[in-house]
Kinemage of the C-alpha trace (Angstrom):
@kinemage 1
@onewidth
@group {chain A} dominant
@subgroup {mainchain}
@vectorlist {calphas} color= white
{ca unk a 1} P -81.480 -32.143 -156.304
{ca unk a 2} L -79.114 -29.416 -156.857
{ca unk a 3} L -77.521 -30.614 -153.239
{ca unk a 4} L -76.685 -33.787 -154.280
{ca unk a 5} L -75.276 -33.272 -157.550
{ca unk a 6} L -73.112 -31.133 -155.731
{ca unk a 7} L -72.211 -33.852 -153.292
{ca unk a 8} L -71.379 -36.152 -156.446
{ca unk a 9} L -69.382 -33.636 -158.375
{ca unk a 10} L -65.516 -34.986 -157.652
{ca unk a 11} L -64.366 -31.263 -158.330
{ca unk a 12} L -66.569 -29.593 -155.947
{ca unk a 13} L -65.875 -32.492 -153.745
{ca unk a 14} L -61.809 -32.145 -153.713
{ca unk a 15} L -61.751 -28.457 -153.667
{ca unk a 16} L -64.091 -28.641 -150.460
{ca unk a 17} L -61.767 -31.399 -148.510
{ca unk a 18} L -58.655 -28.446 -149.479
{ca unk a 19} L -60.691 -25.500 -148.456
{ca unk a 20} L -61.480 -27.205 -144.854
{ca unk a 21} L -58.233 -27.630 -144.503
{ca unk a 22} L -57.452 -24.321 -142.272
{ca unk a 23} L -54.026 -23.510 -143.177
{ca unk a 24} L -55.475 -23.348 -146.779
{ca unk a 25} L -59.022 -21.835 -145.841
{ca unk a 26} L -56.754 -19.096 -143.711
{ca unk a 27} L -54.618 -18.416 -147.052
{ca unk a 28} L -57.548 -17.810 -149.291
{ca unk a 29} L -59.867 -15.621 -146.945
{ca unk a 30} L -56.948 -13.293 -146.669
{ca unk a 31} L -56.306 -13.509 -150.533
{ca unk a 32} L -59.821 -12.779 -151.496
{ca unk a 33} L -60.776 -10.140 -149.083
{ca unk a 34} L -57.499 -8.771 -149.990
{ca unk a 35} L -57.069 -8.205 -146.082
{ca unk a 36} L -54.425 -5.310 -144.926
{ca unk a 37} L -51.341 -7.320 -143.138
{ca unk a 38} L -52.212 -6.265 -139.845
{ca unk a 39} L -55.673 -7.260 -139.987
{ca unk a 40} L -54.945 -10.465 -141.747
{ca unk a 41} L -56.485 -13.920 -140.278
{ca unk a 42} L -54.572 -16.275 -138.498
{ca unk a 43} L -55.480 -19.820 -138.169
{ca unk a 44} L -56.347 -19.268 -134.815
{ca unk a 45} L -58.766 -16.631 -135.691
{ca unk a 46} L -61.381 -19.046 -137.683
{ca unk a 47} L -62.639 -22.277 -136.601
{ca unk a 48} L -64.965 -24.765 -138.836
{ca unk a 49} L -68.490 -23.918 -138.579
{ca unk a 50} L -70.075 -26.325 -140.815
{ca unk a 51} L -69.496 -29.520 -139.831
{ca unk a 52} L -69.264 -28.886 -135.681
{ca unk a 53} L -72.418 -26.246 -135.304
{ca unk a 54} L -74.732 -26.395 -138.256
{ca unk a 55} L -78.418 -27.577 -138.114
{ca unk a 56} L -79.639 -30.287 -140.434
{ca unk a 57} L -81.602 -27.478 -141.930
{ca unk a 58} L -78.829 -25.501 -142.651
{ca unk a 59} L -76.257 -28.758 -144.090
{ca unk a 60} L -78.942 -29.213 -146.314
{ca unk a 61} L -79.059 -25.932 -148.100
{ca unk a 62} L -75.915 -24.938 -147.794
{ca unk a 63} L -73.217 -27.351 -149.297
{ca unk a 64} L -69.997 -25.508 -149.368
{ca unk a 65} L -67.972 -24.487 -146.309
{ca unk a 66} L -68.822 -22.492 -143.462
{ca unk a 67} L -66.159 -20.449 -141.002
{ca unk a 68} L -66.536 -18.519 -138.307
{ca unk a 69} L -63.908 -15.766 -137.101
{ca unk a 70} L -63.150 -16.369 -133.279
{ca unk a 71} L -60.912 -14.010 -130.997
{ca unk a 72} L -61.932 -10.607 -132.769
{ca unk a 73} L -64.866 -9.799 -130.239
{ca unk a 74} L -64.851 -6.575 -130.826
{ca unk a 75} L -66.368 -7.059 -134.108
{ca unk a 76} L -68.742 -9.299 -132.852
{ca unk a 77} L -69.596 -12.482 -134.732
{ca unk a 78} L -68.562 -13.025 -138.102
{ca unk a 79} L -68.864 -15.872 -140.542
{ca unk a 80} L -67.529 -16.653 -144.155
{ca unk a 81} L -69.445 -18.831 -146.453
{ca unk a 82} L -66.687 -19.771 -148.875
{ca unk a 83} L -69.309 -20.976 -152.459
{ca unk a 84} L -67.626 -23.189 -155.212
{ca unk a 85} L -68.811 -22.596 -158.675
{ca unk a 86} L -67.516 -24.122 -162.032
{ca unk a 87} L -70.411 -22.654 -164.227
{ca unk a 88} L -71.417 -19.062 -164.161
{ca unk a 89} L -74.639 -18.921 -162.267
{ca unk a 90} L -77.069 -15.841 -162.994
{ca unk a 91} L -78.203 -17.214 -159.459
{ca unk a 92} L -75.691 -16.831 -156.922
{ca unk a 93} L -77.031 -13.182 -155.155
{ca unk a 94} L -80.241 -15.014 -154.637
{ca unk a 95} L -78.462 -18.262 -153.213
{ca unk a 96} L -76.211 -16.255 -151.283
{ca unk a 97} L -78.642 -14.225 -149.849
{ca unk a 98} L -80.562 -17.612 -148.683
{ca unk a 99} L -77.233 -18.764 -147.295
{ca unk a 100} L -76.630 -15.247 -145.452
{ca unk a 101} L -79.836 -15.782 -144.304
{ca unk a 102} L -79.864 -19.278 -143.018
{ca unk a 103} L -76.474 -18.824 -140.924
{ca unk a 104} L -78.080 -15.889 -139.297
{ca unk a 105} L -80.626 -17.373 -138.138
{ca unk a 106} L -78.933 -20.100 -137.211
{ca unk a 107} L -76.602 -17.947 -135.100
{ca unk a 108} L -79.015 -15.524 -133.891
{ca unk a 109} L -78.705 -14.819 -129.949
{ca unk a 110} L -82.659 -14.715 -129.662
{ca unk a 111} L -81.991 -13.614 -125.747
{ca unk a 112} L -79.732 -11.308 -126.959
{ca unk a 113} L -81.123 -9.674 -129.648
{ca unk a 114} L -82.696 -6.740 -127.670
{ca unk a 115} L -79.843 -6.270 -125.369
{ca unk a 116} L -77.657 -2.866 -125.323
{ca unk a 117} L -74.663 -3.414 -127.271
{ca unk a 118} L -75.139 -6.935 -128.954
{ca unk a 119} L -74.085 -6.691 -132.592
{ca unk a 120} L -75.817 -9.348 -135.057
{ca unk a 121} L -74.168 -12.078 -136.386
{ca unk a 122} L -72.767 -10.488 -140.216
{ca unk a 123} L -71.797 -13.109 -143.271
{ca unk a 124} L -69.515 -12.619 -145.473
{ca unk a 125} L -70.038 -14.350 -149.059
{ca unk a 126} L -67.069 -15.499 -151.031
{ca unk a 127} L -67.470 -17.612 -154.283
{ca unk a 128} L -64.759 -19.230 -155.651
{ca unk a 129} L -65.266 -19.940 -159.625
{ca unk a 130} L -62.866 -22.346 -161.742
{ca unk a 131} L -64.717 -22.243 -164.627
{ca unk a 132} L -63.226 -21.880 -168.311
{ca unk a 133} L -64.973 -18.767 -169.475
{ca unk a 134} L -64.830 -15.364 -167.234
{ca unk a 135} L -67.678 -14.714 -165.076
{ca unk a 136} L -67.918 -11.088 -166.121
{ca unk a 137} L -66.450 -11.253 -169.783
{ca unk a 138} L -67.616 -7.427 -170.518
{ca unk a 139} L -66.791 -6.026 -167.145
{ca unk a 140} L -62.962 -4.868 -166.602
{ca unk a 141} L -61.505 -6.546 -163.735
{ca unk a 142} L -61.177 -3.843 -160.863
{ca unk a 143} L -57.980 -4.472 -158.804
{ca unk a 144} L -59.477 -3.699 -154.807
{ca unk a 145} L -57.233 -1.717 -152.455
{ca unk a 146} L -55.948 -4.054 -149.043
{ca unk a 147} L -58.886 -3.765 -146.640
{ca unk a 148} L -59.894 -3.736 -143.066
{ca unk a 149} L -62.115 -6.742 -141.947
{ca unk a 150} L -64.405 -4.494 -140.013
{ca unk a 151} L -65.139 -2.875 -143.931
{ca unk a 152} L -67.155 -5.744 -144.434
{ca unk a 153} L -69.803 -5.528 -141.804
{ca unk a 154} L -72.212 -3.339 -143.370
{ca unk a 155} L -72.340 -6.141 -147.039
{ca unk a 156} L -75.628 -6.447 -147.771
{ca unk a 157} L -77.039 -10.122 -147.858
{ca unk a 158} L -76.769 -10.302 -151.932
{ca unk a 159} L -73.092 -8.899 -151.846
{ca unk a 160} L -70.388 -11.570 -152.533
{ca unk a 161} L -66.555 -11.522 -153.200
{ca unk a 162} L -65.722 -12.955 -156.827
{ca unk a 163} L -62.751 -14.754 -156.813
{ca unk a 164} L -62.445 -15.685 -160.335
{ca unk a 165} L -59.415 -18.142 -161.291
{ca unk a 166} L -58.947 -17.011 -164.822
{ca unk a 167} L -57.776 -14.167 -163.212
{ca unk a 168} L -54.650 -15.654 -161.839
{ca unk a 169} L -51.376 -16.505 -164.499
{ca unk a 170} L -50.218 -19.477 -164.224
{ca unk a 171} L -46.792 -18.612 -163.073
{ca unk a 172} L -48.417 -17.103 -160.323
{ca unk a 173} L -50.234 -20.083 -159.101
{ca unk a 174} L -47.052 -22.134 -159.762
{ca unk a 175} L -44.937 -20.257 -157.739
{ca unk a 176} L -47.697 -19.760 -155.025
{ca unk a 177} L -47.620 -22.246 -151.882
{ca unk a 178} L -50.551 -23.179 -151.387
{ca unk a 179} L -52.659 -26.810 -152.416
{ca unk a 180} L -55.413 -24.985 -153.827
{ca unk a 181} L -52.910 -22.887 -156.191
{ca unk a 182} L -51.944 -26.231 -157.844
{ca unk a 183} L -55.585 -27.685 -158.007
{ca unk a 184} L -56.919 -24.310 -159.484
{ca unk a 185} L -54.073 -24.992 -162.412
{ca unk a 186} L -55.669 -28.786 -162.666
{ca unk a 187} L -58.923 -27.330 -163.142
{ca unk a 188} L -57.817 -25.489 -166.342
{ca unk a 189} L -56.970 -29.464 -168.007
{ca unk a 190} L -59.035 -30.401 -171.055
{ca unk a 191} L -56.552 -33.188 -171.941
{ca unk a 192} L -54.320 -36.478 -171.227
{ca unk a 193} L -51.689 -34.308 -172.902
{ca unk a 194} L -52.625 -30.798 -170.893
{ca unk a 195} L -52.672 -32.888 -167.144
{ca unk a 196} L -48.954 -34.185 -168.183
{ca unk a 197} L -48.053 -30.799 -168.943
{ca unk a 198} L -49.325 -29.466 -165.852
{ca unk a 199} L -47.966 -32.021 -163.765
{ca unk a 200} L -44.621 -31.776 -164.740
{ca unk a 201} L -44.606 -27.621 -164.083
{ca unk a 202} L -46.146 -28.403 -160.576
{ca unk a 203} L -43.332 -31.105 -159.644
{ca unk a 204} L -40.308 -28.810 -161.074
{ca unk a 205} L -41.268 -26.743 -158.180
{ca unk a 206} L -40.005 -27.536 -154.725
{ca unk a 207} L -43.650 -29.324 -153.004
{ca unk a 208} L -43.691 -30.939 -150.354
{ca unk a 209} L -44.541 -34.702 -149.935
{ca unk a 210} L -47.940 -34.090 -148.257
{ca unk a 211} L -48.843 -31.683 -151.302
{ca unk a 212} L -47.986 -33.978 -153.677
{ca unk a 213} L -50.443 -36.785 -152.325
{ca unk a 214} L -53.187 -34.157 -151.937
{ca unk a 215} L -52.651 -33.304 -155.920
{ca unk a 216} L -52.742 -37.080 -156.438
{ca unk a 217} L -55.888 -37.780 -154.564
{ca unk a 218} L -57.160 -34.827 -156.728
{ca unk a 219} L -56.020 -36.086 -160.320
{ca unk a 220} L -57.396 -39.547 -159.684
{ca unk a 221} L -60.560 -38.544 -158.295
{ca unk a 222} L -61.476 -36.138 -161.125
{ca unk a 223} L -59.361 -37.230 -164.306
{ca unk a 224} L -60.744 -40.690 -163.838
{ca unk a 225} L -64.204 -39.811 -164.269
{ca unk a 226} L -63.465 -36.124 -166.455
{ca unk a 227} L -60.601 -38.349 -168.824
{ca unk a 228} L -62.008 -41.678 -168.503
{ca unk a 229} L -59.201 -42.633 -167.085
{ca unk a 230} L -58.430 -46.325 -165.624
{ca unk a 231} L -57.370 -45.607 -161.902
{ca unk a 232} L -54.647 -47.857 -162.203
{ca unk a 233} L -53.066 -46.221 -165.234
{ca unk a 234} L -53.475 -43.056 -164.213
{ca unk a 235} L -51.354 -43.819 -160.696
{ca unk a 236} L -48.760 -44.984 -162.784
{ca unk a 237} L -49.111 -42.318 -165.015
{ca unk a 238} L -48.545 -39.907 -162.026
{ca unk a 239} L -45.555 -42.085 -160.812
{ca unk a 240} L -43.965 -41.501 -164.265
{ca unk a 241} L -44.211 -38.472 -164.396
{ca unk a 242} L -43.192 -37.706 -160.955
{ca unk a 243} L -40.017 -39.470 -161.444
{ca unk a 244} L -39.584 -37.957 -164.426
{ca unk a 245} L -40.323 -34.150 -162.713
{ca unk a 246} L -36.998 -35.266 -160.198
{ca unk a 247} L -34.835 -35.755 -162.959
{ca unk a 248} L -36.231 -32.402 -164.565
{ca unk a 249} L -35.196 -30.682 -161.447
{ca unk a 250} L -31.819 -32.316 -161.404
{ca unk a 251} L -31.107 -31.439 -165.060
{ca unk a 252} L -32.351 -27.874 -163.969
{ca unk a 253} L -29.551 -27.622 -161.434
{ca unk a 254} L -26.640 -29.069 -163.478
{ca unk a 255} L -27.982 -26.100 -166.279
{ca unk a 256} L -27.972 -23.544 -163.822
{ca unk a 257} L -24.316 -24.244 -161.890
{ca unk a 258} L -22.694 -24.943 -165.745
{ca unk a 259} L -24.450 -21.253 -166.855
{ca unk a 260} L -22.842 -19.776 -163.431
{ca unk a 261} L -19.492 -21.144 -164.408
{ca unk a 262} L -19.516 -19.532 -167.665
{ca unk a 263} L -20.954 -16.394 -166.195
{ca unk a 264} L -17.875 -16.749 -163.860
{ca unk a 265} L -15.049 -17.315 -166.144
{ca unk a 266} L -16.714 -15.037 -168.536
{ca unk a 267} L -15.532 -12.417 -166.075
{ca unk a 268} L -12.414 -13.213 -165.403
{ca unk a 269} L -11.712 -13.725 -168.927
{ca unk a 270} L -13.007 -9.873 -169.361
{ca unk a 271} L -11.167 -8.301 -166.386
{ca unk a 272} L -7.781 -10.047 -167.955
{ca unk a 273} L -8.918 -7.905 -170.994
{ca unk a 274} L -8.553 -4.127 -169.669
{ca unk a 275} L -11.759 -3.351 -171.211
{ca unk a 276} L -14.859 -1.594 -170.517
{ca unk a 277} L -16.886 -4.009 -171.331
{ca unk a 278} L -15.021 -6.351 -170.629
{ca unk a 279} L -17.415 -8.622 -168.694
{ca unk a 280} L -20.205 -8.186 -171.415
{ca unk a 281} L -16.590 -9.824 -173.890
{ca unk a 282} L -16.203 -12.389 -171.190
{ca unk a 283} L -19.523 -13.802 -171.143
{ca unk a 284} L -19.165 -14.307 -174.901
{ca unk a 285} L -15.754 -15.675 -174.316
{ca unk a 286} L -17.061 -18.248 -172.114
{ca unk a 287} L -19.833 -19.460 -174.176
{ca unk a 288} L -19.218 -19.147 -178.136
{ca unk a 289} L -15.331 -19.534 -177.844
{ca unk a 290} L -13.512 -22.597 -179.688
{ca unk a 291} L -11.411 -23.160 -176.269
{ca unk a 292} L -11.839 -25.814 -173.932
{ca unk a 293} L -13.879 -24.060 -171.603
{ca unk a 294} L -16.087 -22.554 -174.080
{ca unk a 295} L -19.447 -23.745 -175.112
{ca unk a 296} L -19.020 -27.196 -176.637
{ca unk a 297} L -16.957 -28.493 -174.005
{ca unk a 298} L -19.599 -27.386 -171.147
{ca unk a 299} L -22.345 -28.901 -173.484
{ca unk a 300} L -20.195 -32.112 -173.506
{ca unk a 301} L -19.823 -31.703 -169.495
{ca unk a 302} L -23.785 -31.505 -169.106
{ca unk a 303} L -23.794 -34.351 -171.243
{ca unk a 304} L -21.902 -36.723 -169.226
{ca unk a 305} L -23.222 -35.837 -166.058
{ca unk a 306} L -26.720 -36.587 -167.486
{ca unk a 307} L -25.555 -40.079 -168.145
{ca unk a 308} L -24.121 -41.073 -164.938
{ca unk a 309} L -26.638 -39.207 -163.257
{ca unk a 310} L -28.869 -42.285 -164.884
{ca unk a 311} L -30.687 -39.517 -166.764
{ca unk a 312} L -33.191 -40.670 -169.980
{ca unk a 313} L -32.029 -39.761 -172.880
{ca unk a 314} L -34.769 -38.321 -174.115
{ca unk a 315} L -34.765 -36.036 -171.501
{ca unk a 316} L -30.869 -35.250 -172.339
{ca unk a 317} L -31.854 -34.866 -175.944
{ca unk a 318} L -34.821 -32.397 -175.004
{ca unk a 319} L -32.231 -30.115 -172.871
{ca unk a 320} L -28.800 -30.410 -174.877
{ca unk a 321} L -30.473 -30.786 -178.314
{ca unk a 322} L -27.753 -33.993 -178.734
{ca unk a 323} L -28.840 -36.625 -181.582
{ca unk a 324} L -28.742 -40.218 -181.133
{ca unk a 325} L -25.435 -40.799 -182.923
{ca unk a 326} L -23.738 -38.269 -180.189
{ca unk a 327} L -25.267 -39.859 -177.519
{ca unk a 328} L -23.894 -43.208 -178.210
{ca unk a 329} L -20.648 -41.788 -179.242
{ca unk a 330} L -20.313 -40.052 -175.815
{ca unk a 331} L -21.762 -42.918 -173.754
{ca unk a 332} L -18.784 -45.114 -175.810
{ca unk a 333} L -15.953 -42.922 -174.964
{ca unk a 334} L -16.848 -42.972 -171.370
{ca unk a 335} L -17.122 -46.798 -171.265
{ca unk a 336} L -13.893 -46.620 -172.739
{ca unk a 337} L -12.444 -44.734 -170.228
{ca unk a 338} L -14.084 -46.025 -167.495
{ca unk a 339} L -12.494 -49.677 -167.978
């Protein structure tokens, strides 16, 4: 039963427990219906339909989520079936017009219905799709203007909103803050190699701790079974690489104040010059000039404060492109000098 493979599917599954989540289900209804600011959703204006008001009927046709849009009465009653696909389905108007149907009928006023001035219940259809291929390869994709909710009332039962993921670059969904951003990027893994890769670009971003364990619940409850991945080795696998992504970010910061200081003295060093160009001078001062302050001795500085900031070498080989010989020679001069 298509229901219950559904159920089973670990992707389907995750993205579902992200997508009830509020905060997130608020986020992506406003992304996807590409709502002007002032008529944007707040979490206050949607409440959880499916688990709190749905028949038995109804939770067993329709197994994605269910919202409903409270506080905007002057609309009248609105829900959003939100539809997770990760294969194109030459399907979906028919299912979503069953699914349009069902809450509609499920929400129906029947006293009501003949009354002056009672407004239907209206769906809105939204299918998210994570698949690898594009779900309309020979179709351009048509950028929508920001639009008013009330825009929406008069879809027709087989229209839905596409939300296709290989839309998004991956910068994008890196820099955006949102769980779902960073499980859409997880979805795009084919590899052991790819979900280290990924990983480490996710945790060289500033996440916080209760995103982190929701993209850990996530990786072992889909690379386990998609990888055939031990559990076990895959938690430690994670805890690698998430100490790992902490040093990356501390290595990122020494980079970034040593590039400032040259940027900085490179300046001075030009205004001392007279010249027109004499920052452009500076900079090049700074970084390619034999003095002390020029580029060897800041690549030596980075050096050193990769080692006592406990850093692996690897890592400091990766960033300062230092050989093994260096490294030791470095790490025995500041022994040296440290006794």
């Amino acid at each position: 039963m298509y229901i219950q493979e559904y159920i089973n599917n670990p992707h389907d599954k995750e993205i579902r427990k992200v997508l009830m989540n509020k905060k997130e289900g608020k986020i992506f209804i406003n992304k996807s219906l590409k709502l002007k600011e002032e008529d944007k959703l707040k979490e206050a204006n949607i409440e959880n339909y499916t688990n709190s008001f749905v028949s038995n009927e109804l939770k067993n046709k329709i197994s994605d989520i269910v919202y409903k849009i409270v506080n905007r009465k002057e609309l009248g009653e609105i829900y959003i079936i939100i539809e997770h696909q990760r294969a194109i389905d030459p399907r979906m108007r028919i299912r979503m017009c069953e699914y349009k149907s069902l809450v509609i009928r499920q929400a129906l006023d029947e006293k009501q219905i003949n009354a002056k001035g009672y407004k239907q219940p209206v769906v809105i259809g939204i299918v998210l799709y994570t698949g690898q291929k594009k779900w309309k390869e020979e179709e351009e994709a048509i950028e929508k203007e920001q639009r008013e909710l009330k825009e929406y009332l008069n879809q027709s039962l087989i229209d839905y909103e596409l939300v296709d993921t290989n839309e998004f670059e991956e910068e994008e969904l890196l820099e955006a803050d949102t769980v779902l951003s960073k499980i859409i990027l997880l979805e795009r893994v084919q590899s052991i190699q790819e979900l280290k890769e990924t990983i480490r670009k996710i945790l060289k971003k500033e996440i916080g701790k209760e995103t982190k364990e929701e993209i850990k619940r996530y990786v072992i409850a889909v690379f386990s079974r998609d990888l055939k991945i031990n559990r076990k080795e895959l938690k430690e696998v994670l805890k690698k690489l998430e100490e790992e992504g902490t040093e990356m970010m501390h290595i990122d910061e020494v980079l970034i104040r040593e590039r400032d200081s040259w940027f900085e003295e490179g300046k001075s060093v030009g205004r001392k010059a007279g010249l027109a160009d004499g920052i452009a001078r500076g900079r090049k001062a700074g970084l390619v000039d034999g003095k002390k302050s020029g580029k060897i001795e800041e690549r030596l500085k980075i050096i050193r404060k990769m080692i006592k900031g406990r850093v692996k070498d690897d890592l400091i080989k990766e960033y300062t492109n230092a050989n093994e010989q260096e490294l030791a020679k470095i790490k025995k001069e500041m022994q040296s000098q440290a006794v």
